[in-house]
N, CA, C and O atoms as a DFTB+ gen file, in Angstrom:
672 C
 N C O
     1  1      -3.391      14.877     -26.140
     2  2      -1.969      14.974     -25.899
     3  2      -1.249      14.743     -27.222
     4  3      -1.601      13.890     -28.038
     5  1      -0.191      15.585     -27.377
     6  2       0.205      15.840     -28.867
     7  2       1.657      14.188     -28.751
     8  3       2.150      13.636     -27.767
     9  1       1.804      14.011     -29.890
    10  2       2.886      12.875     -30.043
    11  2       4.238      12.951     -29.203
    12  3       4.892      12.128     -28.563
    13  1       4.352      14.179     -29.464
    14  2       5.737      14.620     -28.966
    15  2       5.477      14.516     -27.543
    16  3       6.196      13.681     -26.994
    17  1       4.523      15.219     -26.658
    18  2       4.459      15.841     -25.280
    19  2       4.233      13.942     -25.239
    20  3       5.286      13.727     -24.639
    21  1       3.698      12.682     -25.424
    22  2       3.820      11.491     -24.918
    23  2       5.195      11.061     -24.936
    24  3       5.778      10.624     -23.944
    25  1       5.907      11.245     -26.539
    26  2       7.326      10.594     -26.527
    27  2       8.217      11.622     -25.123
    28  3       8.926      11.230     -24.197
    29  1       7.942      12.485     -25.368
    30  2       8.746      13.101     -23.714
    31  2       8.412      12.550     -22.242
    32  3       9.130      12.128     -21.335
    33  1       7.068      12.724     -22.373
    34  2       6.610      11.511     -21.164
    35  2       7.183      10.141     -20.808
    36  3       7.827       9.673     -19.869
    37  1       6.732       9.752     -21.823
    38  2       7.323       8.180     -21.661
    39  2       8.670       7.857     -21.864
    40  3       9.056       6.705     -21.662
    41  1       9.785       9.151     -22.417
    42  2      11.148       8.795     -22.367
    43  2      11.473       9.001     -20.767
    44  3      12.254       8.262     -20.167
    45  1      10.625      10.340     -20.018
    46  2      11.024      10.905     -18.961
    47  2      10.553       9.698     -17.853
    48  3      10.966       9.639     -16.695
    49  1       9.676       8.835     -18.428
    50  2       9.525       8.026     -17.017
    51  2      10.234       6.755     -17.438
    52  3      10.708       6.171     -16.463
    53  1      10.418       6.236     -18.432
    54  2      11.673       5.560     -18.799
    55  2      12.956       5.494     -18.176
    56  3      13.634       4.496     -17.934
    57  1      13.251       6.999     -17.894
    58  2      14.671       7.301     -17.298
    59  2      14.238       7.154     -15.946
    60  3      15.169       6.486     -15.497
    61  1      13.244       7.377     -14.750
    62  2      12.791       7.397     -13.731
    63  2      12.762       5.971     -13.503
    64  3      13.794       5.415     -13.127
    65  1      11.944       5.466     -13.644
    66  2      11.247       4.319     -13.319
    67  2      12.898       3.129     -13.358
    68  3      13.926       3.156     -14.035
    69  1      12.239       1.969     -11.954
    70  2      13.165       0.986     -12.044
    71  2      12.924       0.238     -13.187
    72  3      11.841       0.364     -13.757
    73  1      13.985      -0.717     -13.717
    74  2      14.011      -1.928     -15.435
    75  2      12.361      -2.725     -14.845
    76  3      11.522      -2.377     -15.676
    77  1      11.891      -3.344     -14.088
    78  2      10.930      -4.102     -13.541
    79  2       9.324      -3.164     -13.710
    80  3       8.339      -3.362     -14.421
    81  1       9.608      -2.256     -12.839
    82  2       8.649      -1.324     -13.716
    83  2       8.343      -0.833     -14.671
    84  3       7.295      -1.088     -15.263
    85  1       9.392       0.171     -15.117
    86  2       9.698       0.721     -16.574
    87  2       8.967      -0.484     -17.399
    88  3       7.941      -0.151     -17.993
    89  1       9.485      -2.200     -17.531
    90  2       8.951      -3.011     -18.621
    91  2       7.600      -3.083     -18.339
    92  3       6.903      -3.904     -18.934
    93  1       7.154      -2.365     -17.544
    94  2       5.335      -2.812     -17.776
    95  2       4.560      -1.682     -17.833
    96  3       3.696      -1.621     -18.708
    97  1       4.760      -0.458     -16.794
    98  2       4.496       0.636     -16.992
    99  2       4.095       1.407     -18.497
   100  3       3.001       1.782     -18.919
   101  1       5.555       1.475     -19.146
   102  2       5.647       2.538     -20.275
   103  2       4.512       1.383     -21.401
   104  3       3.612       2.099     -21.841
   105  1       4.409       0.420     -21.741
   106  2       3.630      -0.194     -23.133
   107  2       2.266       0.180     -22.157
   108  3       1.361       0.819     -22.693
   109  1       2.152      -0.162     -20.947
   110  2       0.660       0.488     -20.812
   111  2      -0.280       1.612     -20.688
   112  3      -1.491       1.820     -20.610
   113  1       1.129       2.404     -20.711
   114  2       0.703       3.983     -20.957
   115  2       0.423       4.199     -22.136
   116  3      -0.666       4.685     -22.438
   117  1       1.412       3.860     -23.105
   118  2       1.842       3.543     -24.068
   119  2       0.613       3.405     -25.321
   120  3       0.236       4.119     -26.250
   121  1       0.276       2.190     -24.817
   122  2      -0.889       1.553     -25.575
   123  2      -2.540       1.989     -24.865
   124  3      -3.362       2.541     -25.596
   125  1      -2.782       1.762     -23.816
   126  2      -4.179       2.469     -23.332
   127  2      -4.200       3.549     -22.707
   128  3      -5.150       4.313     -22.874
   129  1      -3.165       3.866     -21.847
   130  2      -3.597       5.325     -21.101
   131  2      -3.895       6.546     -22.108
   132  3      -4.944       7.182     -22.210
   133  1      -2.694       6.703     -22.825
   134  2      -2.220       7.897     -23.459
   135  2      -3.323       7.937     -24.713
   136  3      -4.081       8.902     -24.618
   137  1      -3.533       7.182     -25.732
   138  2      -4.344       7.316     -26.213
   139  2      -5.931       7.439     -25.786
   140  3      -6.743       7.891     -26.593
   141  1      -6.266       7.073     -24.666
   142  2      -7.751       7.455     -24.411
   143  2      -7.252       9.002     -23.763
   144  3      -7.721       9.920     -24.435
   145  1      -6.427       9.451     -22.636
   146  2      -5.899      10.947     -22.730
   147  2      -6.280      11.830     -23.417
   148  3      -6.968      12.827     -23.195
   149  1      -5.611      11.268     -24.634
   150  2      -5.689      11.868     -26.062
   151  2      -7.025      13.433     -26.037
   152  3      -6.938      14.661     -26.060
   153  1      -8.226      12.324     -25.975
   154  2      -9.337      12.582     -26.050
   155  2     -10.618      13.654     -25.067
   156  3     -11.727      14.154     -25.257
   157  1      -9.509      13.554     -23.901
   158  2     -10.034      14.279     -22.820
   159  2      -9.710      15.805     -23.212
   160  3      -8.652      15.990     -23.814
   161  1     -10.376      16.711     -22.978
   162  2      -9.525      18.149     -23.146
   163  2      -9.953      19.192     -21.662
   164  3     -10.895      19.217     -20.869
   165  1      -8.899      19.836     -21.818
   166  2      -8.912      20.750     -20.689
   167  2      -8.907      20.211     -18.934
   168  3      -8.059      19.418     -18.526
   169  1      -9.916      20.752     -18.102
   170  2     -10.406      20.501     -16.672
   171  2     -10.594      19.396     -16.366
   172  3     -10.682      19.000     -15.204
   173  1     -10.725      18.410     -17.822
   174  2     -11.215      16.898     -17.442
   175  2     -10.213      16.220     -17.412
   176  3     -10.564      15.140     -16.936
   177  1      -9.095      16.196     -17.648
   178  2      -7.682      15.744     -17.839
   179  2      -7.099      15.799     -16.626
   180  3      -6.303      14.974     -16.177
   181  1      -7.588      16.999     -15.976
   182  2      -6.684      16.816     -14.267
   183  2      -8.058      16.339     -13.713
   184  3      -7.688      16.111     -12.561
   185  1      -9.308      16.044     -13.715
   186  2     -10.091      15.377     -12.595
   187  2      -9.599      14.060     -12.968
   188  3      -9.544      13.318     -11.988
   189  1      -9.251      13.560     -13.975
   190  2      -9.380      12.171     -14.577
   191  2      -7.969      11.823     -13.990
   192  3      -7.751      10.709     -13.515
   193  1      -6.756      13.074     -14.048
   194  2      -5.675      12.321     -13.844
   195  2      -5.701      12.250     -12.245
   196  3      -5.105      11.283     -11.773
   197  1      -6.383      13.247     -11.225
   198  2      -6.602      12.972      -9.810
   199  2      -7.476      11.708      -9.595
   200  3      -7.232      11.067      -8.572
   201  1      -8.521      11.230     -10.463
   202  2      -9.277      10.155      -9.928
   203  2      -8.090       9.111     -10.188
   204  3      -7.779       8.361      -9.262
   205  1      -7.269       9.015     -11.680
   206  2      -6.174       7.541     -11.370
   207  2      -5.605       7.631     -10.459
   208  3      -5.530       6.470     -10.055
   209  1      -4.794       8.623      -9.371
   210  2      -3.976       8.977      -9.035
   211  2      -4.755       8.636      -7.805
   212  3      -3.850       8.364      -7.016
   213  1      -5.607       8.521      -7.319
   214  2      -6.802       8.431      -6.165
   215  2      -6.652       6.577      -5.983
   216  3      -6.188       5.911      -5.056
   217  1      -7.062       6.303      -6.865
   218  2      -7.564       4.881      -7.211
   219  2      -6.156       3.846      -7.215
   220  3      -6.073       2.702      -6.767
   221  1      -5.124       4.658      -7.869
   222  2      -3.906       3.766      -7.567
   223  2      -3.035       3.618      -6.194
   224  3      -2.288       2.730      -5.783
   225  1      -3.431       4.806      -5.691
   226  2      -3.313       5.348      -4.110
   227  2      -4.194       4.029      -3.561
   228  3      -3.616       2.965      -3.340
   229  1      -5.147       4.132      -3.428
   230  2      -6.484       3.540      -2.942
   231  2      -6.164       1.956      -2.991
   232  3      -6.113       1.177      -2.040
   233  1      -5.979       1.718      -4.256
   234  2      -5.444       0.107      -4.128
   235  2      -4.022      -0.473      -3.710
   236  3      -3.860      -1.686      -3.843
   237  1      -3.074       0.233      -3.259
   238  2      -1.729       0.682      -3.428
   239  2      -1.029       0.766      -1.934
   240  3       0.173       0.525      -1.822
   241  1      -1.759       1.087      -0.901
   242  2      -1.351       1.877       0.192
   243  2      -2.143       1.905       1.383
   244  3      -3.008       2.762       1.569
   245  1      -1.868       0.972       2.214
   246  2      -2.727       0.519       3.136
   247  2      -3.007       1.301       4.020
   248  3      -3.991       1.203       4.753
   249  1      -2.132       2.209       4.053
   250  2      -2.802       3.400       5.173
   251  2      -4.131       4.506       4.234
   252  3      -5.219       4.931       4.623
   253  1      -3.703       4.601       3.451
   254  2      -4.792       5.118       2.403
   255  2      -6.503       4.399       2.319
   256  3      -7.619       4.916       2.253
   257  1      -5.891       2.634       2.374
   258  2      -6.904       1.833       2.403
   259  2      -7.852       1.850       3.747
   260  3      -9.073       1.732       3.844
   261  1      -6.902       2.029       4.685
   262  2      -7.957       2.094       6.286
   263  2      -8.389       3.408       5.941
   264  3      -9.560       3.376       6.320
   265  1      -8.214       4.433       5.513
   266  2      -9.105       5.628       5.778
   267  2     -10.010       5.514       4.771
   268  3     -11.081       6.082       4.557
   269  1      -9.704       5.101       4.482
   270  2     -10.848       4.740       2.904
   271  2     -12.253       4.020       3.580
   272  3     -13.420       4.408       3.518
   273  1     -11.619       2.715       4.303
   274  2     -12.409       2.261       4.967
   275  2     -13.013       2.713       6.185
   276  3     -14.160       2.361       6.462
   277  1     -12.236       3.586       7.065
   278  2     -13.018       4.331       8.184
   279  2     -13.987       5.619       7.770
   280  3     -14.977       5.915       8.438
   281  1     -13.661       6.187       6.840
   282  2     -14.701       6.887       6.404
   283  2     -16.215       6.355       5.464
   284  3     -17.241       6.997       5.240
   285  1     -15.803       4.820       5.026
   286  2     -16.788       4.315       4.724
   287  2     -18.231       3.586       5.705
   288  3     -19.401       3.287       5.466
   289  1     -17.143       3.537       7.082
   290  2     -18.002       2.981       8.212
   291  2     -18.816       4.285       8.569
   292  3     -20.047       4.270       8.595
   293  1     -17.974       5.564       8.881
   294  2     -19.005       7.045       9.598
   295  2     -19.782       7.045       8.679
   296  3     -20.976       7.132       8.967
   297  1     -19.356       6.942       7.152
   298  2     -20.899       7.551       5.878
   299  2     -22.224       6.419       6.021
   300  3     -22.417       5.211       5.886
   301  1     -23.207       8.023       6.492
   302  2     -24.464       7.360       6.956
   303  2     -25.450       6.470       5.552
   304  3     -25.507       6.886       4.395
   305  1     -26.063       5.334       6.022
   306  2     -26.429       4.407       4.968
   307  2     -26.847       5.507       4.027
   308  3     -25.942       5.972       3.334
   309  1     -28.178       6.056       3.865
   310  2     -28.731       6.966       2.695
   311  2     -27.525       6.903       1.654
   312  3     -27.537       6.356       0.552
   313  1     -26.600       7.514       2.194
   314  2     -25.352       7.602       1.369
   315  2     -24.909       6.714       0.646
   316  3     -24.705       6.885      -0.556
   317  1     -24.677       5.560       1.301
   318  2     -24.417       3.960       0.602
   319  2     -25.246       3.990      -0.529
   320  3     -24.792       4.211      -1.652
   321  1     -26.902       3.698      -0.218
   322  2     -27.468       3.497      -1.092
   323  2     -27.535       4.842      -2.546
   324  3     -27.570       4.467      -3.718
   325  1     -27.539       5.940      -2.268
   326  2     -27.635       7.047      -3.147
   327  2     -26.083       6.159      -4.151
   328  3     -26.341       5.701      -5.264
   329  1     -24.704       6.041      -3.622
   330  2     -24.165       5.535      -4.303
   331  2     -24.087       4.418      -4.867
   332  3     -23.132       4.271      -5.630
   333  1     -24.775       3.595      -4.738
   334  2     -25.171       2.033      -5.117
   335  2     -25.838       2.337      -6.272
   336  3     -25.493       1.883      -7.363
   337  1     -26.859       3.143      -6.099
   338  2     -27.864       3.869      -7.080
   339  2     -27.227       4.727      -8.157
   340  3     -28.013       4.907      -9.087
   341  1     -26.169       5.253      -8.306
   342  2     -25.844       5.886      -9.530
   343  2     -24.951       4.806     -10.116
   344  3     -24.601       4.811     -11.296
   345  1     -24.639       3.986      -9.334
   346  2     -23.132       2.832     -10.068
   347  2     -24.321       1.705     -10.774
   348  3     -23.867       0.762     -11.422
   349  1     -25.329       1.798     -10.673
   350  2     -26.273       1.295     -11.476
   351  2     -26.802       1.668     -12.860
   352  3     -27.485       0.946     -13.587
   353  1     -26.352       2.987     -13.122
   354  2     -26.501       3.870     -14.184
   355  2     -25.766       3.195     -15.111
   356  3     -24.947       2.294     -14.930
   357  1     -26.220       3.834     -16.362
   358  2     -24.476       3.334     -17.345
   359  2     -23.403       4.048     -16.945
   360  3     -22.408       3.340     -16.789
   361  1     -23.231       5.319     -16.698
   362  2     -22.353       6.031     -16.154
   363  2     -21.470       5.706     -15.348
   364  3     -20.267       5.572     -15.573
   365  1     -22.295       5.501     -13.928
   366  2     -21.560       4.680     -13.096
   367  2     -21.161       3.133     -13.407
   368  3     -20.275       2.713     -12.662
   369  1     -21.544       2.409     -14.162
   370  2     -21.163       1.242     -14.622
   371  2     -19.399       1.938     -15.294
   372  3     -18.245       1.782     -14.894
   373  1     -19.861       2.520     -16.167
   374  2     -18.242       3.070     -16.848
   375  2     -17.382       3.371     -15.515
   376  3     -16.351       2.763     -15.231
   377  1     -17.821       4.154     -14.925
   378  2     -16.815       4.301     -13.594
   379  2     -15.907       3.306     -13.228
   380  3     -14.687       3.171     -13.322
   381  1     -17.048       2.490     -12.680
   382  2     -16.955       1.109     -11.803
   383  2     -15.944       0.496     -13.002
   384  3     -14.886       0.299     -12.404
   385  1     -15.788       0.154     -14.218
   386  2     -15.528      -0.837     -14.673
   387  2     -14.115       0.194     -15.152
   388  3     -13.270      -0.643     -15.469
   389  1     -13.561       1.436     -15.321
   390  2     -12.762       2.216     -15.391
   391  2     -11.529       2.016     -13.600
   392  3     -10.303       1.961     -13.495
   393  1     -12.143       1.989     -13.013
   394  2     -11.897       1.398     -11.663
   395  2     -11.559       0.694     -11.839
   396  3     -10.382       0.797     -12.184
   397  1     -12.165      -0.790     -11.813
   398  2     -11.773      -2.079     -11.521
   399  2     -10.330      -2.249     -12.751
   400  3      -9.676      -3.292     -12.762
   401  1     -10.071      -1.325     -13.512
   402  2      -9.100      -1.667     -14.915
   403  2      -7.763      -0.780     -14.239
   404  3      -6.628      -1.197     -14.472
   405  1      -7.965       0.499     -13.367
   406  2      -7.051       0.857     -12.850
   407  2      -6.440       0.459     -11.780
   408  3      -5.262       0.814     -11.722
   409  1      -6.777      -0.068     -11.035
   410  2      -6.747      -0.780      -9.915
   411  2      -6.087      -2.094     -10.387
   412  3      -4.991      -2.384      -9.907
   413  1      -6.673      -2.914     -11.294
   414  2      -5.621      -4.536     -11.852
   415  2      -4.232      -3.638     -12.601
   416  3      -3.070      -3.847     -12.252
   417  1      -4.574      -2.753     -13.541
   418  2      -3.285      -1.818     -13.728
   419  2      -2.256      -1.518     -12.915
   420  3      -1.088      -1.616     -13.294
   421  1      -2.744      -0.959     -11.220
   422  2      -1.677      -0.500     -10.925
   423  2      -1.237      -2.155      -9.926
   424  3      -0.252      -2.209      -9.191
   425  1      -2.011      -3.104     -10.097
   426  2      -1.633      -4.168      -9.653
   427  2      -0.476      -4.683     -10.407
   428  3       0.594      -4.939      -9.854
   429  1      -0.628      -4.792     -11.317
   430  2       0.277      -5.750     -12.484
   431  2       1.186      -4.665     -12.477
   432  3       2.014      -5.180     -13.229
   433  1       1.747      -3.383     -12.162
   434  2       2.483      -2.515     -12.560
   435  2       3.442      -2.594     -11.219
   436  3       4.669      -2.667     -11.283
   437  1       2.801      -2.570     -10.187
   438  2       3.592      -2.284      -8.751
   439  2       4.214      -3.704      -8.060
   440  3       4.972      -3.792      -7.094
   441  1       3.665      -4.713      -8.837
   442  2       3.776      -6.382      -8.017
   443  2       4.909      -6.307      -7.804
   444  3       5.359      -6.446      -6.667
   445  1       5.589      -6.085      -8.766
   446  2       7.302      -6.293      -8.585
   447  2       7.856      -5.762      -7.256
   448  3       8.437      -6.463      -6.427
   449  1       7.562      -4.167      -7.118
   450  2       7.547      -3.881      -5.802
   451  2       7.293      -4.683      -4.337
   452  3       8.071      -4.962      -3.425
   453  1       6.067      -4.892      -4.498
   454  2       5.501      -5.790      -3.362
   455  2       6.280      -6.479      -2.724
   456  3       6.620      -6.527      -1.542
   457  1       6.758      -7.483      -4.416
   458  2       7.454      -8.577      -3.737
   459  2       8.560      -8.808      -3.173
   460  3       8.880      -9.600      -2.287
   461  1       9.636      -7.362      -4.295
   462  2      10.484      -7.536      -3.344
   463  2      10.660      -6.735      -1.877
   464  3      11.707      -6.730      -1.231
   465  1       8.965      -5.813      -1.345
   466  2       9.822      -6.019      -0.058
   467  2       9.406      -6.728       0.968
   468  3       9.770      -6.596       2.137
   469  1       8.499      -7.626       0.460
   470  2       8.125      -8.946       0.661
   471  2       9.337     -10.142       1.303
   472  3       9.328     -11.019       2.168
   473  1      10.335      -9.581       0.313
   474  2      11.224     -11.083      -0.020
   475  2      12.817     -10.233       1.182
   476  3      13.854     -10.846       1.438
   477  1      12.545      -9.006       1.595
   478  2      13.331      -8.463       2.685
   479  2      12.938      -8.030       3.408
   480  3      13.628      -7.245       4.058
   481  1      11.616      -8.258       3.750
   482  2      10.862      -8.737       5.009
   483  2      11.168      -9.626       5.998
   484  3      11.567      -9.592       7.162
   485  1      10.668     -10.930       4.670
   486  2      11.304     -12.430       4.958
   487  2      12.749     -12.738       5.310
   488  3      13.150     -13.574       6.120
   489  1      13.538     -11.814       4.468
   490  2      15.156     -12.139       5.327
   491  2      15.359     -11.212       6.654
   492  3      16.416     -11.155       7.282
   493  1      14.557     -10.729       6.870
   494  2      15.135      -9.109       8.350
   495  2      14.435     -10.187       9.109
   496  3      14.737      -9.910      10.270
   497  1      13.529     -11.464       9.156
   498  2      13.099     -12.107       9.939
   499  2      14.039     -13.356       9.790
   500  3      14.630     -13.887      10.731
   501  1      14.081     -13.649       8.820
   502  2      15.759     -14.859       9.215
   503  2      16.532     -14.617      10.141
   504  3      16.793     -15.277      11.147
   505  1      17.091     -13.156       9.611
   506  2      18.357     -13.056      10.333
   507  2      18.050     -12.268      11.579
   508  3      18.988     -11.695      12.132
   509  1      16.934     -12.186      12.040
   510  2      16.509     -12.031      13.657
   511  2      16.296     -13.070      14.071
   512  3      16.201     -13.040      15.298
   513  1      16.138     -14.212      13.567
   514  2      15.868     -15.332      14.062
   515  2      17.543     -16.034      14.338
   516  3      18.007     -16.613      15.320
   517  1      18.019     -15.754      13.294
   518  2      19.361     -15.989      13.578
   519  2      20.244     -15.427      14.649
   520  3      21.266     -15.965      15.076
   521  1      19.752     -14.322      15.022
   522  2      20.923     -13.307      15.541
   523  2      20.339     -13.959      17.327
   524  3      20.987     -13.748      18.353
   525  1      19.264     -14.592      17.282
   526  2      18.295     -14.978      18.706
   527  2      19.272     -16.379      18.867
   528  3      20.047     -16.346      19.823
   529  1      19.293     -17.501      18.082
   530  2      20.021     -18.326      18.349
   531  2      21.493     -18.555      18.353
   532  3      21.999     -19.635      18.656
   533  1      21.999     -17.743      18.087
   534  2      23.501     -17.168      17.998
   535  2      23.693     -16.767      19.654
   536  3      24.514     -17.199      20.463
   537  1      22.585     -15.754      19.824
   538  2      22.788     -15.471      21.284
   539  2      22.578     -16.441      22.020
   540  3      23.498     -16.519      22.834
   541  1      21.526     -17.557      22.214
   542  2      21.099     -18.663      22.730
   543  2      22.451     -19.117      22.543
   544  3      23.216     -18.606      23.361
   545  1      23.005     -19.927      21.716
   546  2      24.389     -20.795      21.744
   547  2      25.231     -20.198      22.814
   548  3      25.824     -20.803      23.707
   549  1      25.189     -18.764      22.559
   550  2      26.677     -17.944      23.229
   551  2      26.267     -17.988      24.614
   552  3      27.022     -18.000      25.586
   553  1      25.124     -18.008      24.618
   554  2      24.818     -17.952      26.359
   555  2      24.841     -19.410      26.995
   556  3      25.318     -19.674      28.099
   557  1      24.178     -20.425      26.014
   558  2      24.736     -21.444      26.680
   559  2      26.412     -22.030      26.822
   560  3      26.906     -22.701      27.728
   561  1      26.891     -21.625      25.872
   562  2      28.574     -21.920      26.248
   563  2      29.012     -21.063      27.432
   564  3      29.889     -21.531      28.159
   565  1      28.586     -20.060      27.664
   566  2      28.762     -19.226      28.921
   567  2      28.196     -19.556      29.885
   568  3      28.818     -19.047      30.816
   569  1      27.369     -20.114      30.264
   570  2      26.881     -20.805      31.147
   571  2      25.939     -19.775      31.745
   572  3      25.420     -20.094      32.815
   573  1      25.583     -18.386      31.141
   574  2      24.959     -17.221      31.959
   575  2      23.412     -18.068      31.367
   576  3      23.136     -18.839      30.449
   577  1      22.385     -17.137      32.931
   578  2      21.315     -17.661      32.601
   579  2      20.461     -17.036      31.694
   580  3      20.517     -15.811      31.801
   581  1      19.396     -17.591      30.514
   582  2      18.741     -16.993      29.361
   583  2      18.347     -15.863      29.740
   584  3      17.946     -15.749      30.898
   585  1      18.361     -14.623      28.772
   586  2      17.781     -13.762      29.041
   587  2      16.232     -14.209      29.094
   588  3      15.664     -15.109      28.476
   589  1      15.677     -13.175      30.149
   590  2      14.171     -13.412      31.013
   591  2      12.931     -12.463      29.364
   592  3      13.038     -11.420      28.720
   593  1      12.112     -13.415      29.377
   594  2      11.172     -13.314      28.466
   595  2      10.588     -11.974      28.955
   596  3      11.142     -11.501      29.948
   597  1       9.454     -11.213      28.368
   598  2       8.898      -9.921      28.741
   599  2       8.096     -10.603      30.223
   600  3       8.284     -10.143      31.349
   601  1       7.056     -11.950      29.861
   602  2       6.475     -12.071      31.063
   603  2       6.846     -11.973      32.037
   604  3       6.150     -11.432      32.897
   605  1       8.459     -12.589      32.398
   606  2       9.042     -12.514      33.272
   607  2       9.391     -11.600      34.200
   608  3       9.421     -11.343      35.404
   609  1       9.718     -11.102      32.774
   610  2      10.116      -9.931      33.574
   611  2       9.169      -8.843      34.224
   612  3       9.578      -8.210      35.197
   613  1       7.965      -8.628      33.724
   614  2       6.652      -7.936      34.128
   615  2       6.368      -8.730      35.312
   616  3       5.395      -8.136      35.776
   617  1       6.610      -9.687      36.073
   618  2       5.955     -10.710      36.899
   619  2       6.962      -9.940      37.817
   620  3       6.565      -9.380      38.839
   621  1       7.888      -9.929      37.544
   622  2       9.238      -9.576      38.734
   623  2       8.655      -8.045      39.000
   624  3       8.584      -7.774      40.198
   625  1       8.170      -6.866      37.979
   626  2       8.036      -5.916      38.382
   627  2       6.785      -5.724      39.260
   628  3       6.611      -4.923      40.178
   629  1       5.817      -6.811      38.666
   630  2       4.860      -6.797      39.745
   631  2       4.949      -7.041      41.161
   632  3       4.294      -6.462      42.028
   633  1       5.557      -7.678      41.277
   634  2       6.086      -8.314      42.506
   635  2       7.086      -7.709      43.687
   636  3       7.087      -7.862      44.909
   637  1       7.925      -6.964      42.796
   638  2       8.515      -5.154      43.658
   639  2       7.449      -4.463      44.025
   640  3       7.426      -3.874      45.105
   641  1       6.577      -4.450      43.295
   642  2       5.940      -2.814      43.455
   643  2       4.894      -3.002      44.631
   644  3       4.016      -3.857      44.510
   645  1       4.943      -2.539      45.297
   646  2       3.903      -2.229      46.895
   647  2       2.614      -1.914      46.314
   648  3       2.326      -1.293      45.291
   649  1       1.863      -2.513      47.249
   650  2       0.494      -2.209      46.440
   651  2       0.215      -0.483      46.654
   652  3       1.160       0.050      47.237
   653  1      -0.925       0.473      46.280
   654  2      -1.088       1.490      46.378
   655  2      -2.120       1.803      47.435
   656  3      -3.312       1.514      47.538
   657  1      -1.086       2.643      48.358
   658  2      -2.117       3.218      49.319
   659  2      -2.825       4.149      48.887
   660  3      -2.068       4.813      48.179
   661  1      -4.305       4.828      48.878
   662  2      -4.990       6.178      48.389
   663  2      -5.250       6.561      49.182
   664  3      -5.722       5.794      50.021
   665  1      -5.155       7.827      49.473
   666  2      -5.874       8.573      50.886
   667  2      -6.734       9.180      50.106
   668  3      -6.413       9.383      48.935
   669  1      -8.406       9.728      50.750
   670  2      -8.841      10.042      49.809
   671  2      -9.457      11.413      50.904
   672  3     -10.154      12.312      50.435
């Protein structure tokens, strides 16, 4: 990758990217991605950029992660082991350890994310918790009786419903 086609890159995701990202993202492109890039030429540049793009998915995205994992339960053992067996190679060692660097990468890159919707998670559950005892107060100054829990209310529907005659 020529100097220029990176400084366009990294200005263009500069302008994209949120301040929280952007500060961690661009020096690590910056400094390790782009220069090992560099080096790749042609067909290997898009398998390499689909395997990061796989792997940051993969660690990234929990619906990604269960299929990851349900297709790891159907793949019949032979399979396991045939792959156990090449990640033993040096090859597969480079893999594996190319992996484990993209994966803490897109960790340290996305945390910020996480947390904050982590941290408005945690308030959409405050203020449901709030909005429950607000109603509780209002109903007790009203003197109406609590609204009926689900059991309750499933107990009452059981209790309408006639049992079922079958003619057969």
């Amino acid at each position: 990758m020529h100097s220029r086609h990176r400084r366009t890159l990294l200005q263009r995701i500069a302008e994209l990217a949120p301040p929280s990202v952007r500060d961690r993202l661009v020096p690590m492109l910056e400094n390790h991605v782009l220069p090992v890039l560099s080096h790749i030429t042609g067909p290997a540049i898009k398998l390499t950029v689909a395997y990061v793009v796989f792997q940051v998915m993969l660690s990234q995205s929990s619906s990604v992660q269960a299929a990851w994992h349900a297709i790891k339960r159907v793949t019949p053992r032979p399979v396991h082991n045939a792959v156990a067996a090449v990640g033993e190679t040096s090859v597969g060692g480079a893999a594996w350890s190319a992996t484990l660097a993209i994966r803490s990468g897109a960790d340290r890159v996305f945390r910020p994310v996480h947390d904050v919707h982590e941290q408005q998670r945690q308030r959409g559950e405050e203020a449901a918790e709030g909005v429950m005892q607000m109603q509780k107060a209002v109903d007790d100054v009203l003197g109406q009786p609590a609204t009926p829990t689900v059991d309750e209310l499933m107990r009452k529907v059981e209790e309408a419903t006639p049992p079922s005659t079958r003619s057969r």
